[in-house]
N, C-alpha and C positions, 0 to 999 in steps of 0.2 A: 504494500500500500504506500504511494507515496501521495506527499500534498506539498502544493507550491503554496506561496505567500498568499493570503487571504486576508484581505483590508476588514477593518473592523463593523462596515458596515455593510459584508456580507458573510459575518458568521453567523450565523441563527443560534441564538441561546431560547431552550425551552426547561421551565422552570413548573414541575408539578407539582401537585398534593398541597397549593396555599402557599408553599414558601413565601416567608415572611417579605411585604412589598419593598422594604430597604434592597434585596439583593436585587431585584430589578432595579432600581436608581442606581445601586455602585454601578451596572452597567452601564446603563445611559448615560451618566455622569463621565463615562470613561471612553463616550464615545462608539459604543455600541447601540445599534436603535433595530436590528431584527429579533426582538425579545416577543415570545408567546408564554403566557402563564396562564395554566389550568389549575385552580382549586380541587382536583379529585385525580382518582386514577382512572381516564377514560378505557371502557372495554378494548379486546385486545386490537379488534382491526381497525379502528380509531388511533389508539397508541401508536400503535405501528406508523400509519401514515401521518403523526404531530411529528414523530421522531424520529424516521427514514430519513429525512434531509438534515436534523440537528449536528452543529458542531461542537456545542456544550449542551450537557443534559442535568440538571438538576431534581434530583427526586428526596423523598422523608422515606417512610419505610415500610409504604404497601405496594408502590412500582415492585415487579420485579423485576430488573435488569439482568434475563438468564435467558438462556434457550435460543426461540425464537425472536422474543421481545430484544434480545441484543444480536441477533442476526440481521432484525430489521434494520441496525443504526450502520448506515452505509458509511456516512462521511464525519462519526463521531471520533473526539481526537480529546476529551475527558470527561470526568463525570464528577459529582459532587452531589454526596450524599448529605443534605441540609438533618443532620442527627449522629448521633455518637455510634450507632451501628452503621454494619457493613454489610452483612451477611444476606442480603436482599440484591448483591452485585456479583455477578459470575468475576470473583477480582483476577482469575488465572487468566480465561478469556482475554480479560481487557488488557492484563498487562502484555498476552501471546500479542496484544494486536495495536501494541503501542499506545493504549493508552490508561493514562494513569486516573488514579480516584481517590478523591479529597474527601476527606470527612471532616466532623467539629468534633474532636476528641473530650474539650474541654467547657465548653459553651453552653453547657445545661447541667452539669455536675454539682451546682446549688442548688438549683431548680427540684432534681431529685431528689438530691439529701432534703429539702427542706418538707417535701411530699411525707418522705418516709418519716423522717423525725415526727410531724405531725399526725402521722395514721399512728407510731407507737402509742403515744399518749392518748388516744382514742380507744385504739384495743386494752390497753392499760385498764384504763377507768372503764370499760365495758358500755365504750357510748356508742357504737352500731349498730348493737340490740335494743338499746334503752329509745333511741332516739326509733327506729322502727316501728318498736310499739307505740311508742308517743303519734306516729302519723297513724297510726289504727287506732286510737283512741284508747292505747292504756297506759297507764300509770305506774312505772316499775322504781318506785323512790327507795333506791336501796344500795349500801356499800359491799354487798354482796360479791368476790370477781373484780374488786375497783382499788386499783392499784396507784400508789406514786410511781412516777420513774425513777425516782431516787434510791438507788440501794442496789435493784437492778441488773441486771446481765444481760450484754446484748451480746449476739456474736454475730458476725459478719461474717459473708465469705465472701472471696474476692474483694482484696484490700485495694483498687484502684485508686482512680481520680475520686469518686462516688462514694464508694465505702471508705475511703478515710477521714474526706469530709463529714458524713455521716458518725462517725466516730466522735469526731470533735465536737460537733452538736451535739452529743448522747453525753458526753463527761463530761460538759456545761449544765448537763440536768441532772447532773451526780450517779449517771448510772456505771457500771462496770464495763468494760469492753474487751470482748476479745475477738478477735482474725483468726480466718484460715487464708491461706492462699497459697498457691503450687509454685511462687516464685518467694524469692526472699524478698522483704517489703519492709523500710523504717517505720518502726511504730512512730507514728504520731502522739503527742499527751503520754496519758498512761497507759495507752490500750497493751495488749499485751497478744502475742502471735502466738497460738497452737499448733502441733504439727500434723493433727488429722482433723479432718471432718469428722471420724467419728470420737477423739476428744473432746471436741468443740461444744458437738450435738448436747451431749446429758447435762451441761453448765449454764446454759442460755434460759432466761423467762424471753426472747425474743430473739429469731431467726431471721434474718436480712438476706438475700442474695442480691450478689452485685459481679456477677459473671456475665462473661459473653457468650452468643452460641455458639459452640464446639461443638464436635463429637463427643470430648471428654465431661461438658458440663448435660449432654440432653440424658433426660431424664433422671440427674443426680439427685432428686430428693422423692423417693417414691415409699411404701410402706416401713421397709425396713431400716429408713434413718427418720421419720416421721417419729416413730416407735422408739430412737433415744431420745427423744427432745423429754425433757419434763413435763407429766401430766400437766395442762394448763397451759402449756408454752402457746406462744404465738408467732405464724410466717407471715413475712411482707415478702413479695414478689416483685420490685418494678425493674426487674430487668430484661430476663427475653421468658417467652411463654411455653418453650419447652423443657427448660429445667425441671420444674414440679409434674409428677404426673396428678393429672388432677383428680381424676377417679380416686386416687389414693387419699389425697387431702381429705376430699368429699366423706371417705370414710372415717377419715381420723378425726374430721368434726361433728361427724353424728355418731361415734362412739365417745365423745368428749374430751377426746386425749387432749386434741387441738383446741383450744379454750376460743380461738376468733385467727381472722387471718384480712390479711389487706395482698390484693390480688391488682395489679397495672396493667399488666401484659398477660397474652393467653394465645396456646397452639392454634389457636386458627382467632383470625380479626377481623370485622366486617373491614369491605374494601371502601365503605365512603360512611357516613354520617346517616345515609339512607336506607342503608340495613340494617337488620335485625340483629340484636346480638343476642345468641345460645349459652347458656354453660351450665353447667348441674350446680354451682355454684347460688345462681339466682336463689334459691331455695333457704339460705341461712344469715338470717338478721344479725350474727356475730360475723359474718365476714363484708370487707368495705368492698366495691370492685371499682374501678377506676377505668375509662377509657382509651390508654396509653397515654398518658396526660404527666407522666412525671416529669416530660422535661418540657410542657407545654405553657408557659408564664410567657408573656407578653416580653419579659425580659432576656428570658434564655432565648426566643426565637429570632430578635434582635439581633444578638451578641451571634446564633448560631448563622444569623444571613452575613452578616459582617464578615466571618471566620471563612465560609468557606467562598463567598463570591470573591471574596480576595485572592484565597490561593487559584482559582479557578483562572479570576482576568491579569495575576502575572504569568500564569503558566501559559496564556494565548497571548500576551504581551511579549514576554520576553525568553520563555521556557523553564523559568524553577519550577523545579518538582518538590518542596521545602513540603515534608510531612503528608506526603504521597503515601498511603497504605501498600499500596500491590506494585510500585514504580524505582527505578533508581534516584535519590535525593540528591538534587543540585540547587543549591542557591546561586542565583547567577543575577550579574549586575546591569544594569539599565543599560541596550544598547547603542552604542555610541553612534552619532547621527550619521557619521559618513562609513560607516561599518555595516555587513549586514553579516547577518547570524543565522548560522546553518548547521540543522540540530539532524541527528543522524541515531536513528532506533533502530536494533538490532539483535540477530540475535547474539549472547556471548560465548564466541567461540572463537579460539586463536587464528592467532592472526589480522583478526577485524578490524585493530588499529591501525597497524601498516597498511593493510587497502585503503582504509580513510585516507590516512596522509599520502599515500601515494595518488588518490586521484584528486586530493587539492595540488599536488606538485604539476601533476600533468597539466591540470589550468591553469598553473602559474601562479596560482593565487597565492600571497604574502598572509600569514597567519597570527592576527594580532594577540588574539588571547583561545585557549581551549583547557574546555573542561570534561570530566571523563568522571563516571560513576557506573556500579554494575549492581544489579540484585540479583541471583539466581540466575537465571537461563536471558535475563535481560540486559542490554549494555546502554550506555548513553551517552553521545560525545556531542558537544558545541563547540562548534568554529564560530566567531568571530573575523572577518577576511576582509580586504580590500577587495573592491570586484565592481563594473559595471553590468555583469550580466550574471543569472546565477545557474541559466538554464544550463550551461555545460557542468558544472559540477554538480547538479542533481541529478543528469541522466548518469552522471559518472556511479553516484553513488546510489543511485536506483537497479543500477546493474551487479554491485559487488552483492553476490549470494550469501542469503542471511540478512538482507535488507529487510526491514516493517514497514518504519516509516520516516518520510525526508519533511521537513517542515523549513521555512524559509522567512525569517524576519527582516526587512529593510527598514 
């Protein structure tokens, strides 16, 4: 695949699922004016053709960018997941095919913690159920199940960006903290790190997940770790919806092990606001359920359009790949005006450099500055060049085998 220079006001950015209206402005502001924004995820042969011509693509986290829905995107060259997940983008795909995908790693990690810290203190005091009957018309005035946070034990898993902050909040309300997590992670305060899940489990009045989805994390919390938490304990979920198997929950809180549970995310989500949502769940006044909504504040969606439309229009700007998930990381400097810059994806395998430099030699071209990064099976080199024309060193290097893709900045 190769791509020549493309002026800014004929890349088509399409921006899904509501993304927050600031990321359309950083566009326009920047001199982009092909911008389409859809509030939903339109069915598939609609998708298809909004996003067969896209050269940036921005979606939240019911697109999925797999299969065919990323077969369809002919002349796409990044993507930008506006949310802290990824797992909704075939990333091997994109990066076989040159191109890289942004996420907000950071940009809603309050927003959550602040979700969960508030559902604890709810499940705590047993205000799910209390507040339930209240809209049925009954009266349950009683300290019954109604707990301070203070005193306390929470335990996390996966000590991230989310669960630590979560952490920090939880021993601002005096409660105890402990982590699990499969890498080694500085406690933050006084939280203190375990070194199993099943450690962690029989210590906790309150369970957190704050994992991604894996392989290693789907279905990590099903009967048989339900069963050490302490009668009365209580799960919060707002991370991905396959971790918990829910059928299992479902039994743990009508046999009453599980005292209440706050649920965000769930194995299957309606695709827009106008369906229906299912889950055996509905059925129990002690558990909260939330609409994926933990990182949905007016504020984190803001901070998360800023985050990623930025790395999105230096990366068609100028080529950084600065905090690319599936891509080789280059930060690379504003290019120089009488300079043009000539980016070269490929595959990594010896040799690939010397063919670069040998077919800038063959043009002639003088080589102001070059940068060189690799991930895996992928490489990435920028020239920088004196040059009036660019077409001969692109076919040059449209021909070295192993070629993705040629992109051309003037």
């Amino acid at each position: 695949m190769t791509k020549l220079s493309l002026s800014k006001e004929k890349i088509k950015v399409v921006l899904l699922e509501g993304v927050h209206p600031e990321a359309e402005q950083l566009f326009r502001r920047d001199g982009y004016s092909q911008i389409v924004t859809v509030d939903s995820t339109p069915a598939d042969d609609e998708l298809h053709q909004l996003i067969g011509d896209a050269h940036i693509l921005g979606i939240r986290s019911r697109t999925q960018l797999i299969g065919v829905n990323l077969d369809a995107c002919d002349k796409l060259m990044a993507v930008g997941t506006f949310c802290i997940g990824t797992n909704q983008v075939d990333l091997d795909t994109c990066k076989s095919r040159g191109i890289p995908v942004f996420n907000a790693p950071f940009s809603n990690t309050r927003s959550v913690a602040e979700l969960v810290m508030g559902e604890i203190i709810l499940l705590l005091r047993g205000i799910p159920e209390k507040n339930a009957k209240a809209h049925r018309g009954e009266w349950q005035k009683s300290a019954v199940r109604s707990h301070e946070t203070r005193g306390k034990t929470l335990g996390i898993v996966g000590y991230g960006h989310i669960g630590s902050q979560l952490g920090v909040l939880a021993e601002a309300l005096g409660m105890h903290v402990l982590f699990y997590d499969i890498e080694n992670k500085l406690p933050l305060g006084n939280c203190q790190a375990v070194a199993s899940l099943e450690e962690l489990l029989p210590q906790v009045d309150v369970l957190s997940l704050h994992v991604p989805a894996t392989e290693l994390t789907k279905n990590m919390i099903t009967t048989k770790e339900l069963a050490l938490l302490p009668a009365g304990a209580h799960v919060v979920n707002a991370a991905r919806g396959n971790i918990i198997v829910i059928d299992d929950l479902v039994d743990a809180l009508r046999s009453d092990h599980i005292a209440g549970a706050a649920i965000d995310v769930f194995p299957e989500e309606p695709a827009s606001n106008n369906e229906t949502f299912n889950s055996p769940l509905t059925g129990f006044d002690q558990v909260i359920l939330t609409p994926h909504i933990g990182g949905s504040t007016q504020e984190a969606q803001l901070n998360i359009a800023n985050e990623v439309a930025d790395k999105l229009i230096k990366y068609s700007n100028n080529g950084s790949t600065t905090s690319a998930v599936n891509f080789p990381e280059v930060s690379l400097p504003s290019l120089h005006p009488d300079l043009t810059r000539v980016m070269h994806i490929h595959e990594n395998k010896p040799g690939m450099l010397e063919q670069i430099n040998q077919a800038f030699a063959r043009e002639n071209m003088n080589v102001a500055a070059m940068y060189l990064q690799t991930a895996g099976e992928v490489g990435y080199v920028i020239m920088d060049v004196q040059c009036d024309s660019s077409e001969g060193i692109v076919q040059q290097l449209k021909d070295i085998s192993g070629t993705i893709r040629v992109r051309v900045l003037h």
